[in-house]
FIGU-595069 format. One record per residue (C-alpha): z, y, x; residue in three letters. Coordinates in Angstrom, 3 decimals. Last residue first. Example, Ala and Ser with C-alpha at 12.3 -4.5 7.8 and 13.67 -1.06 7.14 Angstrom:
residues 2
pz py px residu
7.140 -1.060 13.670 SER
7.800 -4.500 12.300 ALA
This chain:
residues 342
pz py px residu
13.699 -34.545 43.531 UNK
11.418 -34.322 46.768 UNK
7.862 -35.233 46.174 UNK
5.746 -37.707 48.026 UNK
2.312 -38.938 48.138 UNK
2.175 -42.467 48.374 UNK
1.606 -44.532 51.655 UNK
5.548 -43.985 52.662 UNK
6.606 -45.986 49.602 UNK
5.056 -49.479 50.279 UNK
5.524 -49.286 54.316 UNK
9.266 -48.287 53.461 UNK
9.863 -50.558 50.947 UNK
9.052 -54.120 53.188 UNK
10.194 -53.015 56.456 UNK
13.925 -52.614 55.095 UNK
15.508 -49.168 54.433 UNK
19.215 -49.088 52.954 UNK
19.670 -47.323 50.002 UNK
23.160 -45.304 49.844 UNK
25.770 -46.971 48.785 UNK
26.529 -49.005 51.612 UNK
29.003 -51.894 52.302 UNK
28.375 -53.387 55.976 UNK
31.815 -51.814 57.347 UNK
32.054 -51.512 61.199 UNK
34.928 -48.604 60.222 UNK
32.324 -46.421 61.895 UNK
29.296 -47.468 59.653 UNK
31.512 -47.793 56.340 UNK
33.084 -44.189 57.191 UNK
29.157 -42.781 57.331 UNK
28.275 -44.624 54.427 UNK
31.185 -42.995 52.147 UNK
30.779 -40.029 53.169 UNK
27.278 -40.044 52.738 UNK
27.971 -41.277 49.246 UNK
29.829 -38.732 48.447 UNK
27.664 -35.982 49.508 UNK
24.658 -37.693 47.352 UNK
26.910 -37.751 44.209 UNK
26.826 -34.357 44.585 UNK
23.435 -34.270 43.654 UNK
24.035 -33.213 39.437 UNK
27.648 -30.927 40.714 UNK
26.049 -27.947 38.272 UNK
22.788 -29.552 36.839 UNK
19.335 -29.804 38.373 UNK
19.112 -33.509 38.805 UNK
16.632 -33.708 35.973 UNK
14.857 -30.567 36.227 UNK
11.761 -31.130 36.846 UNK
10.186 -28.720 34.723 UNK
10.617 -30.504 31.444 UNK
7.723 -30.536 29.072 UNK
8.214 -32.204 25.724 UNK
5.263 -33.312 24.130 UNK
3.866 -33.735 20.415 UNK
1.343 -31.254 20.589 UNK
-0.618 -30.150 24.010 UNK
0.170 -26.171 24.692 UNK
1.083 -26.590 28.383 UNK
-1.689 -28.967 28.747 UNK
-3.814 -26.181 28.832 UNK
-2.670 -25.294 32.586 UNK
-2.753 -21.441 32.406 UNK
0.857 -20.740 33.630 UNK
0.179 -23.480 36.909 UNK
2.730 -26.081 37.454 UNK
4.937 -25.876 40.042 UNK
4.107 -28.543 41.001 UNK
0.678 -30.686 40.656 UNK
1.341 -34.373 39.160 UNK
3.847 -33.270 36.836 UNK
7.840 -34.650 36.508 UNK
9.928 -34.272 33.777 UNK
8.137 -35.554 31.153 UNK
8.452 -36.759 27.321 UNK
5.490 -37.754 25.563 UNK
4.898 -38.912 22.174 UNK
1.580 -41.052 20.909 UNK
-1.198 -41.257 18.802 UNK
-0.841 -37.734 17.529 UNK
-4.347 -36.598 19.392 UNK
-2.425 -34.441 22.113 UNK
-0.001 -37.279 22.779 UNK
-3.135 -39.876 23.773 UNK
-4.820 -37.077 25.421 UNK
-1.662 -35.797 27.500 UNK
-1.209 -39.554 28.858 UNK
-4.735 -39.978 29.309 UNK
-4.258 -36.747 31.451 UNK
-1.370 -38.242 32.938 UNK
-2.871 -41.345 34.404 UNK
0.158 -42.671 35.153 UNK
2.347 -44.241 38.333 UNK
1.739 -41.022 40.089 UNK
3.774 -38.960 37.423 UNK
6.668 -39.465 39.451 UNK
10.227 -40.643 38.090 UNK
11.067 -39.306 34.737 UNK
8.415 -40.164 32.462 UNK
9.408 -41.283 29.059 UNK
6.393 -42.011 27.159 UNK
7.170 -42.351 22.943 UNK
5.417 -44.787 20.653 UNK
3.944 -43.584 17.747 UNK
1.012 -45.525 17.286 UNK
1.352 -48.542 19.409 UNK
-0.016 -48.507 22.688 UNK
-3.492 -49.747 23.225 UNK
-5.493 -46.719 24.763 UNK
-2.536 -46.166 27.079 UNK
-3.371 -49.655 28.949 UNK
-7.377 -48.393 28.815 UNK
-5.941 -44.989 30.501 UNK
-3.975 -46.283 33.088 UNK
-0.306 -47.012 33.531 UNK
-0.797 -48.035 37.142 UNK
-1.670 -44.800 38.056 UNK
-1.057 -45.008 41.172 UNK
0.813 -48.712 41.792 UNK
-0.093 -49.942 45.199 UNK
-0.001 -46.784 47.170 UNK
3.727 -46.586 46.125 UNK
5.455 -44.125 43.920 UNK
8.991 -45.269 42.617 UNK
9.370 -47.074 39.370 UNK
10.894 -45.275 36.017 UNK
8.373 -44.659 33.345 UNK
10.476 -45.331 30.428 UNK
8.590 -46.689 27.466 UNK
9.849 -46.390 24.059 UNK
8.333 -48.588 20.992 UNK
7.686 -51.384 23.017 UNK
5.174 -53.931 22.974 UNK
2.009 -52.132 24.853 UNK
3.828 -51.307 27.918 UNK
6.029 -53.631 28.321 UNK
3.548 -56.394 27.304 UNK
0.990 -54.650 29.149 UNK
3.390 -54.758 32.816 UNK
3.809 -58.505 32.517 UNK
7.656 -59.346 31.090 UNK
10.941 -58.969 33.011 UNK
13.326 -59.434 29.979 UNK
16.650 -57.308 30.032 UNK
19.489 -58.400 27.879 UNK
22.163 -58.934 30.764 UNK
20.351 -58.557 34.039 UNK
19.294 -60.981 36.050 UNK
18.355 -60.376 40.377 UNK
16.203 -63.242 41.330 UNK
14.777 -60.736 44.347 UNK
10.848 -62.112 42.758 UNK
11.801 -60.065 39.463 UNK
13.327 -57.148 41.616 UNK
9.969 -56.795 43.261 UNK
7.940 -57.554 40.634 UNK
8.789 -54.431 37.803 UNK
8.261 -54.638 34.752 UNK
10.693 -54.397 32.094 UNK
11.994 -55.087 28.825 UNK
14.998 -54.262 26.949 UNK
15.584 -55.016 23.549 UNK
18.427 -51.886 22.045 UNK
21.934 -52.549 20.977 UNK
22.469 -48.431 20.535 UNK
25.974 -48.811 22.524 UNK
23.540 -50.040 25.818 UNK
21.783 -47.055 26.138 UNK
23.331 -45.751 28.765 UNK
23.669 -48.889 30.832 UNK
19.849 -49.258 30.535 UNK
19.434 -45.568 31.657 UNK
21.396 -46.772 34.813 UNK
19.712 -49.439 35.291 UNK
16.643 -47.194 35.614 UNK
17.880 -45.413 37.988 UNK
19.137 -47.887 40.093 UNK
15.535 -49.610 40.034 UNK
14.084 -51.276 37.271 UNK
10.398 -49.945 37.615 UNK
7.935 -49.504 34.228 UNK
10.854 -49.890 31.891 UNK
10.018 -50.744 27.788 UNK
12.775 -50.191 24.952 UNK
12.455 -52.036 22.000 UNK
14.745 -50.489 19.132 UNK
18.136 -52.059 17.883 UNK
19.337 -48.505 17.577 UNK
17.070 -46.113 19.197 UNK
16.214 -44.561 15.583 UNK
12.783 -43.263 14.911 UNK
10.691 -40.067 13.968 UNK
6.983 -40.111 13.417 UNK
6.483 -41.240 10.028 UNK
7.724 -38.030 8.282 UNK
9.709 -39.886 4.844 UNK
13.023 -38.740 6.240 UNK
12.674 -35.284 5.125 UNK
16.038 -33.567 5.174 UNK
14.305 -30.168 5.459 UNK
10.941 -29.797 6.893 UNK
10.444 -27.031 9.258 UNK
7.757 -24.659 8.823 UNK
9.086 -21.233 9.326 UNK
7.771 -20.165 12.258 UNK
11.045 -20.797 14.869 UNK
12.106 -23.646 12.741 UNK
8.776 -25.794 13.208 UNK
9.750 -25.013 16.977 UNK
13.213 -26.627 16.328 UNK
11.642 -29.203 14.675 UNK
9.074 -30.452 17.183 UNK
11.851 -30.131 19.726 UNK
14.332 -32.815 18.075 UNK
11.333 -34.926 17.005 UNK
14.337 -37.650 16.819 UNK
12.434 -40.077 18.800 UNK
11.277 -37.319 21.451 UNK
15.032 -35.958 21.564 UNK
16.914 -38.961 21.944 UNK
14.311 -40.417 24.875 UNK
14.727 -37.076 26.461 UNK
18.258 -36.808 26.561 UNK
18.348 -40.287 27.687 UNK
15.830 -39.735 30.423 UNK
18.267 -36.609 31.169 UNK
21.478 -38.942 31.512 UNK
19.363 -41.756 34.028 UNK
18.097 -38.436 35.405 UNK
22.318 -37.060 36.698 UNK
24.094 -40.500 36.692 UNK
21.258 -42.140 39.514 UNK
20.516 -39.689 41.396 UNK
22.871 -40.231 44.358 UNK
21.322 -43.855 44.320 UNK
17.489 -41.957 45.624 UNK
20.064 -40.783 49.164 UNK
18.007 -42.940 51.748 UNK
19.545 -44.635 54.165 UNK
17.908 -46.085 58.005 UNK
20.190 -47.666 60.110 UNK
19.502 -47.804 63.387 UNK
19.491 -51.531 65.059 UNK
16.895 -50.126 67.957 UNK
14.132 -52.413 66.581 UNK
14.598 -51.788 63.155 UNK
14.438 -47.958 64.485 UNK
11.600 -47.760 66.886 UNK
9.459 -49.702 63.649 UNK
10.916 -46.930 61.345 UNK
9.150 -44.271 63.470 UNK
10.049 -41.174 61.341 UNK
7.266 -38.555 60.198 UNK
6.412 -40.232 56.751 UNK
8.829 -40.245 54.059 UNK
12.054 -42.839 52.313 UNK
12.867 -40.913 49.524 UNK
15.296 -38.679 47.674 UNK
15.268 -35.278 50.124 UNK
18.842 -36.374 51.223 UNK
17.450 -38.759 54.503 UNK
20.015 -40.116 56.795 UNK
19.455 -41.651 59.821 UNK
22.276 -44.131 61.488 UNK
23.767 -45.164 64.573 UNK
22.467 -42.829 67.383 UNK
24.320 -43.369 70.390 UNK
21.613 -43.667 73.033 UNK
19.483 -40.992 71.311 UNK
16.923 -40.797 74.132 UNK
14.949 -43.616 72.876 UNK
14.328 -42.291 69.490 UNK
13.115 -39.147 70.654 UNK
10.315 -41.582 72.311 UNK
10.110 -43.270 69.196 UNK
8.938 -40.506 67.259 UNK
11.990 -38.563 64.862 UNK
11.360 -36.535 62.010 UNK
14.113 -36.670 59.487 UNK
12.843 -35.111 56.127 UNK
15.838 -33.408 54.665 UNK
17.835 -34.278 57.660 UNK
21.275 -36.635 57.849 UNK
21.215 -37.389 61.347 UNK
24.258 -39.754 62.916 UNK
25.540 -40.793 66.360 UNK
24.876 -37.955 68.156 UNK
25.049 -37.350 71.615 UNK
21.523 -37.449 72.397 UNK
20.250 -35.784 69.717 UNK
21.879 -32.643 70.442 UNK
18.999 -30.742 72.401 UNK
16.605 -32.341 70.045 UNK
18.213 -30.428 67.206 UNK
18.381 -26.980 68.811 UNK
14.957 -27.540 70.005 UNK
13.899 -27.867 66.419 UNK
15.528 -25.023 65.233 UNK
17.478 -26.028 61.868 UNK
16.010 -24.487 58.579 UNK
18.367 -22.397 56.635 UNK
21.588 -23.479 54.339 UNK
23.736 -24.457 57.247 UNK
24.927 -27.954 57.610 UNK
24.128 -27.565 61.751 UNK
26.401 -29.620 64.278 UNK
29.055 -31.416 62.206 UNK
32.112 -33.169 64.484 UNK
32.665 -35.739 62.425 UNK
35.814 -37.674 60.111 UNK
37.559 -34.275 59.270 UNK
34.260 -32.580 59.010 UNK
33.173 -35.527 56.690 UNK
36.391 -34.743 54.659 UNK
36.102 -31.055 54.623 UNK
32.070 -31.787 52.743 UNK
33.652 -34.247 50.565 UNK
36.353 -31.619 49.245 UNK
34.296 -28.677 49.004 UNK
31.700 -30.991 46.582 UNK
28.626 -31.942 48.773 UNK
25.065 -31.925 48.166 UNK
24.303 -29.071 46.615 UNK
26.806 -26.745 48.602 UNK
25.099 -27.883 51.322 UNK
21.815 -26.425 50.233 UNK
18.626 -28.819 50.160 UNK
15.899 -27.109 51.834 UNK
17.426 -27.869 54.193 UNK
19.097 -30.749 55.184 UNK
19.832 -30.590 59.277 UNK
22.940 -32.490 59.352 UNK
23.394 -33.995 62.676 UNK
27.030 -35.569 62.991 UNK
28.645 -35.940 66.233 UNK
30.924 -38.755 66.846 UNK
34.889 -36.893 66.930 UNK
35.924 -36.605 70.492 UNK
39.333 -38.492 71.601 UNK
């Protein structure tokens, strides 16, 4: 009996990225895998195969629903970029019955542990003081500075409680923080969590002491966080940005940190790379992180499990899945927004 054929056409993403050696074996084991080479796949090459297959995992899958139609045995479409994007008829595949999965969960351990870094350093002035060090002008064991805070028992603000978020709240849990958090779509799912508070989006902005920008780019919500909501944070709060700058107005962002009113921590920019003469490179109390959060040895290889996982669960006529599943309702609100891989 013939293996189902497996699409995997995810560069840019490298395979080794994605998968550990053992995941990647296992999926071979389970799939016949045409493509998982580290180079762009031909597109005639990958139409030529579409009929047989049953799955496509693709960087950006890119499918109309007249390729649609001809893939008689497709199953499910996987996209390891990080987000649901433009360029595949979702309608053609509700209709259809093919799963659509997204890889954002496989991100989860590897930013929700950066935010934290970055939430720890940016209380602690961590970075301040090190460069302090560098010219001679660090101040030892002063604890009378004004600036630097404690997460324990601190309020703790999330614009967006998705997975990743969740996450961070899980990691921060030993330091017995209040946890607020706005975000409507989970609020109206009825989903609790233990010690978490969905409040209006200026309370959890404007009442906490760290906010975590954390909610995925829609048309809806750019620059959500805006200027006149910055304006009336408390003095010496920190920003935590470590989903998509989209959801602020950075540059009131930058202004507020660059006058001492605030700290910001970010990992994400609106414009990447980033030019060498942006100004806001040399903006005080910031800590600039060039997206980086998932960049750490094994950080996505999360992703390759979960494929594996998902692909077994859809074979094994399994309806667990750990990747994100697409419904109508996300997809039209994230697919309007401009989109960067992670």
């Amino acid at each position: 009996m013939s293996k189902p054929l497996l699409i995997m056409d995810q560069h840019f993403r490298q395979v080794e990225e994605l998968f550990r050696p053992s995941a990647f074996r296992d999926l071979g084991e389970l799939c016949e895998i045409h493509g998982g080479v580290n180079w762009p796949m031909a597109r005639d090459d990958f139409l030529a195969r579409l009929r047989e297959a049953e799955f496509v995992v693709a960087a950006k899958p890119e499918l109309d629903r007249e390729e649609l139609d001809t893939a008689e045995n497709l199953k499910a479409v996987i996209e390891v970029s990080g987000t649901f994007q433009t360029g595949l008829d979702y309608d053609a595949c509700f209709e259809r019955g093919i799963e659509v999965l997204s890889c954002a969960p496989g991100f989860r351990q590897s930013v929700a542990e950066m935010a934290l870094g970055l939430m720890i350093a940016g209380a602690r002035g961590i970075v301040d003081e090190h460069e302090r060090f560098r010219v001679g002008s660090e101040r030892w064991l002063n604890d009378n500075l004004g600036t630097d805070f404690s997460l324990y028992g601190e309020r703790i603000g999330f614009v967006g409680f998705g997975s990743i978020a969740q996450e961070c709240a899980r990691l921060l849990a030993p330091f017995a923080p209040k946890f607020e958090a706005f975000d409507p779509w989970i609020k109206a799912s009825g989903a609790t969590f233990d010690r978490v508070a969905f409040e209006e989006l200026e309370q959890v902005v404007t009442g906490n002491r760290v906010v975590v920008i954390a909610a995925i780019p829609t048309e809806e919500n750019y620059q959500l966080v805006s200027r006149s909501l910055i304006e009336k944070m408390e003095r010496g709060a920190l920003v935590v940005i470590i989903s998509r700058s989209h959801l602020v107005d950075f540059d009131a962002l930058i202004d507020a940190a660059d006058s001492g009113h605030i700290r910001l921590a970010s990992d994400v920019f609106p414009k990447e790379p980033v030019s060498k003469h942006a100004k806001f490179r040399q903006a005080e109390n910031v800590i600039w992180s060039p997206h980086r959060a998932a960049a750490v040895e094994g950080g996505r290889h999360p992703i390759g499990d979960m494929v594996l996982h998902d692909v077994k669960a859809v074979l094994s006529g399994l309806k667990e899945r750990q990747l994100q599943p697409a419904s109508l309702d996300t997809v039209r609100r994230i697919i309007r927004a401009p989109l960067v891989a992670g």
